[in-house]
N, C-alpha and C positions, 0 to 999 in steps of 0.2 A: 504494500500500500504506500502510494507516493505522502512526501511530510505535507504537503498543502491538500491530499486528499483529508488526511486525519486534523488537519487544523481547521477545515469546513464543516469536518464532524463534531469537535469535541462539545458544543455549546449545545445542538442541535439535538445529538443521540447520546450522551454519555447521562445516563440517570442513577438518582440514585437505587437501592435494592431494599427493600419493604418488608420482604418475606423469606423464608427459608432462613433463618435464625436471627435477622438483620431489619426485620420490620415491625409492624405491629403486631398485636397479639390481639386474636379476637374472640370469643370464650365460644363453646362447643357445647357447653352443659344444658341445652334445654333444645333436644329435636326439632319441639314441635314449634320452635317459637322461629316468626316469620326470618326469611335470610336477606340481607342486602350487599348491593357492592358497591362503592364509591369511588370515582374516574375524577384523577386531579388531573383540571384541563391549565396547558402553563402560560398558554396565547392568551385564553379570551379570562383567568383568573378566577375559575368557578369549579365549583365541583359537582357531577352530575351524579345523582342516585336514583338505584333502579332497584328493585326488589327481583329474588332472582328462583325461580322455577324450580323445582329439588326432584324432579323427575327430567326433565329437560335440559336444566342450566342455562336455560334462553332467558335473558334481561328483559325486563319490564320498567322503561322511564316511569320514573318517578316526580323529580323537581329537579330543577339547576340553580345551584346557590352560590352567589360571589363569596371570594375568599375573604372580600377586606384587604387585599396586601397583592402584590407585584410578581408573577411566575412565580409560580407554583408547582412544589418541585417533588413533594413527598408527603402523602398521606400516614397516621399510623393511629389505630385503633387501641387503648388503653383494654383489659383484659376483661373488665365485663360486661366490655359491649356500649359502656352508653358514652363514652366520649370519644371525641375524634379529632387528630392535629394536625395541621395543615404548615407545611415550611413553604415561608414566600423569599426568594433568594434576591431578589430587586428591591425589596422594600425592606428588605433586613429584619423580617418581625414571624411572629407564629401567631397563626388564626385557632381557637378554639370551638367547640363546637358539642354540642347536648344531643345525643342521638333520640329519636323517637324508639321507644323498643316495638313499637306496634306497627309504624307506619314508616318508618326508616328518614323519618323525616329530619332535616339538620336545622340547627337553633344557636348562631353565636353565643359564644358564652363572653361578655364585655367587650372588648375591642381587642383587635389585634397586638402580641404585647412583642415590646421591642427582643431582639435576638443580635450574636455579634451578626460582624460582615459575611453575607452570602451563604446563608445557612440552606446546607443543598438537601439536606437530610433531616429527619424527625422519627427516634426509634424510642418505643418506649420501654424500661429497661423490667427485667424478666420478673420484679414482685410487683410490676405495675403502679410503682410510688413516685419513680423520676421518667421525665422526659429528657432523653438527651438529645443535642442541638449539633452536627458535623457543619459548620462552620468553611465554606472551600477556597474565599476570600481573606478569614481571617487565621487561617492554619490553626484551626485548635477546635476543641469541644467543651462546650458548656451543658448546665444541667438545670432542667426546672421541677420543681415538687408539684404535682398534682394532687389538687384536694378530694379526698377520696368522695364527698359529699358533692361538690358542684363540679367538679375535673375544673376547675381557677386552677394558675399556672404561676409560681412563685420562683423568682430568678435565685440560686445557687450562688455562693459565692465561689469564685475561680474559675480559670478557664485550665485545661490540660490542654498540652501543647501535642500536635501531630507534627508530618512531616509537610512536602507542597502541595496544596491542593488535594487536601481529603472528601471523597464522595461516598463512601460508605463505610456501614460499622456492623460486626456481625458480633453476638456473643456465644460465648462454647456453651453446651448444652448443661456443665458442670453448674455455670453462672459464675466460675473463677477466673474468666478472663474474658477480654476482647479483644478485636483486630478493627484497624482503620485500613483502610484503603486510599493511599498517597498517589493520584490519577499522575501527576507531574512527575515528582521525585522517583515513580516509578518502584514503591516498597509499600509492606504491611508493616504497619507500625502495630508493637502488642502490648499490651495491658493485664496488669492482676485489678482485679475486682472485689475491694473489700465489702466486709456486709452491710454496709452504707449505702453502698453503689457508686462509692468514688473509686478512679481510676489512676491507677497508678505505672506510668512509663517500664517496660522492663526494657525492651531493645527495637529492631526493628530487622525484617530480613527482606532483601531483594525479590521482586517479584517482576515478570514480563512488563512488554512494552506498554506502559498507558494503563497498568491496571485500572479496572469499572468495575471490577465486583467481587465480594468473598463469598463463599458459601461453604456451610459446614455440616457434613456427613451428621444424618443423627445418632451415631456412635458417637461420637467426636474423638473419629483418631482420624479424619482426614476434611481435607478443605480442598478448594477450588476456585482458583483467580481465570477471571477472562480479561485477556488483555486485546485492546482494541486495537492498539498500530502491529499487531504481531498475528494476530487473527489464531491465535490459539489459547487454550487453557493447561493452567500449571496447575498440576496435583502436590498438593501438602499434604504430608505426612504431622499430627500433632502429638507432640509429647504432653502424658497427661499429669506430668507433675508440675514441669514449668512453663507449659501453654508454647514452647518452642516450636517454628516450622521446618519442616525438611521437605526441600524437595526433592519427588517419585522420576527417577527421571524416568519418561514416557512423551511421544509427541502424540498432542491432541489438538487436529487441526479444527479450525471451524468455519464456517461462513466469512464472509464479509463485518469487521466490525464488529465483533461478540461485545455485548456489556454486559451481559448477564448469565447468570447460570441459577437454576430454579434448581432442588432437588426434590423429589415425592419423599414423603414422609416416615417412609421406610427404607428408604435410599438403595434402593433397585435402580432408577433411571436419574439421570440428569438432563436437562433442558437448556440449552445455550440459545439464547435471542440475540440475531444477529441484524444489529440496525443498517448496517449500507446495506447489505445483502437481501434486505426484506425478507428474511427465513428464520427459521430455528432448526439449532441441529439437534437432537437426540442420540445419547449414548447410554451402553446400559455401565452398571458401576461393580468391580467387583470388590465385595465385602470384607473379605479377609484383606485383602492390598490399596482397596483402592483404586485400580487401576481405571480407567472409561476405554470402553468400546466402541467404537463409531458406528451408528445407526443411519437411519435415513434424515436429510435434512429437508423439510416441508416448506411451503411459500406460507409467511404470512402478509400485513398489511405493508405499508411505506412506512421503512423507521421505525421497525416495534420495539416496545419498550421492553419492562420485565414482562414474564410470563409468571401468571398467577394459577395455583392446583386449588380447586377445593378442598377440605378437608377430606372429602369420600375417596379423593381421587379417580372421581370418574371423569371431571370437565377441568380443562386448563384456561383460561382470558390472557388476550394480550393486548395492553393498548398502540394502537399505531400512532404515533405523533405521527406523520407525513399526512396521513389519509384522513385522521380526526375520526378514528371509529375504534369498538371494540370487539376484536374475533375471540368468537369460541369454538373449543375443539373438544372431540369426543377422548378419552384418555383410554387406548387397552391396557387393559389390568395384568396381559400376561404380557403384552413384551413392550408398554410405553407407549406404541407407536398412537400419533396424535391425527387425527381423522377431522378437517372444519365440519361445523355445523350451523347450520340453519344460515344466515342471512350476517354479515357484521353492523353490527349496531350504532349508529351516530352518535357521539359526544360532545362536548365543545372543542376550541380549538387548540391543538397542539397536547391531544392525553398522554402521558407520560408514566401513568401506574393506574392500577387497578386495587382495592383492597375490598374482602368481602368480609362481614361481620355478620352477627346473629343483636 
């Protein structure tokens, strides 16, 4: 990939990653109670919600709600469901938000509250008490208290420093560490995770061209960077005493432009969304190593973003930033392979993730 193809890219397709250990957390615990999904659009600064079909996986509009704040880069659902947080990276701030549990309806909670410079990312951390802020302007992360009664957003003091240009944060399934993702510098910077939820620097280790994204086997003895100028994925090997990475050496080519890498929940397949490429590739994963297998790689929209699984693992979402829609695809259960379905869905402009909650 020529340097002036990936400098047209990097503003355009490098998103941040939501899900598969690195997004929001949205609770499972009641079947029967209605499902929705939220599409953060970064053009037009809205988010569109659609209730979503549990035989089907076919979207159903709901309302389209401004964020309050400037591109719109990352959605993340608080763990039981009823609060929702919006990173605006142009206006420097985070939108709050009261979900309907019946109607999926959104509801500002006050006004947008200030964040540092260019917060690309919004993950809420695994006991569901802090919102952390990836910061890709001002190399560092911040943290805010969530009030367990209204989800009100209370600034942390400190910032933790990354390295250049962080766009993602994933944490190990332990809850004793995390990784940033350094799109510039070109590295995972790592973290011990005390039981605060503050984070604390250990080192940092090299990772491919332009990494856009971590993802973490739910073992967690391995991870998974998709680098975008290099159009492949590195497999990390994790030590589970000091959160250290190694890499598997193994070549895992992809598409055009990978930024992402989704895993199923069981961590059989991996999913790589490749933005120039308009595709995703599929590989199955093996367990004891680690290692991806190259599968078949499917069209999707113009510019898709993360790919999002359900929890059932029946139906996958992906938003296409190019095309302003969102495809669903059928999920086989024995070997991954992802099958479109029905019609892709209009959203506002420029969706950049998907997030589905109960």
């Amino acid at each position: 990939m020529s340097v002036s193809k990936i400098a047209s890219s990097i503003l355009a397709f490098v998103v941040a990653i939501l899900f598969t250990g690195c997004g929001g957390y949205g609770t499972t615990s009641n079947p029967a109670a209605p499902r929705f999904a939220f599409v953060a659009n970064s053009l037009s600064n809205t988010i569109s919600t659609f209730t979503v079909d549990p035989q089907t996986g076919q979207l159903s509009p709901k309302s389209t709600v401004p964020t309050g704040g400037m591109n719109a880069r990352s959605i993340a659902v608080e763990p039981s469901g009823r609060f929702l947080y919006v990173s605006n990276v142009d206006s420097n701030n985070i939108s709050a938000f009261a979900i309907d549990a019946n109607t999926g309806s959104l509801s500002m909670i006050g006004v947008p509250i200030p964040a540092s410079s260019g917060p690309r990312l919004v993950v809420v951390g695994q006991a569901g008490k802090i919102l952390y802020s990836v910061n890709q302007q001002a190399n560092n992360i911040t943290g805010f208290s969530i009030s367990p009664d209204t989800g009100a957003l209370t600034p942390l003091t400190g910032t933790v420093p990354t390295d250049t240009t962080p766009v993602a944060l994933s944490f190990h399934p332990s809850g004793q560490f995390a990784y940033v993702v350094n799109f510039v510098s070109g590295d995972i910077t790592i973290y011990r995770v005390t039981s605060s939820g503050a984070l604390g620097l250990l080192g940092a280790q090299p990772a491919g061209a332009n990494p856009a994204s971590f993802s973490i086997h739910p073992s967690g003895k391995f991870a998974y960077v998709a680098n975008l100028a290099d159009d492949h994925v590195t497999t990390f090997s994790i030590d589970q005493t000091t959160g250290g990475l190694t890499p598997i050496p193994q070549s895992s080519p992809t598409g055009d432009g990978p930024i992402s890498v989704t895993l199923d929940s069981q961590g059989r397949f991996a999913y790589v969304t490749n933005a120039i490429g308009g595709s995703l590739t599929i590989f199955t994963i093996d367990a004891a190593t680690g290692v991806l297998t190259p599968g078949p790689t499917v069209p999707a929209g113009t510019a898709p973003g993360v790919l999002t699984l359900d929890s059932s693992r029946r139906f996958a979402y992906v938003a296409n930033f190019g095309s302003d829609n969102v495809t669903l695809f059928n999920v086989d259960s024995t070997t991954g392979v992802l099958t479109p379905a029905g019609t892709p869905v209009s959203v506002g402009t420029g969706p950049v993730s998907v997030v589905l909650s109960r």
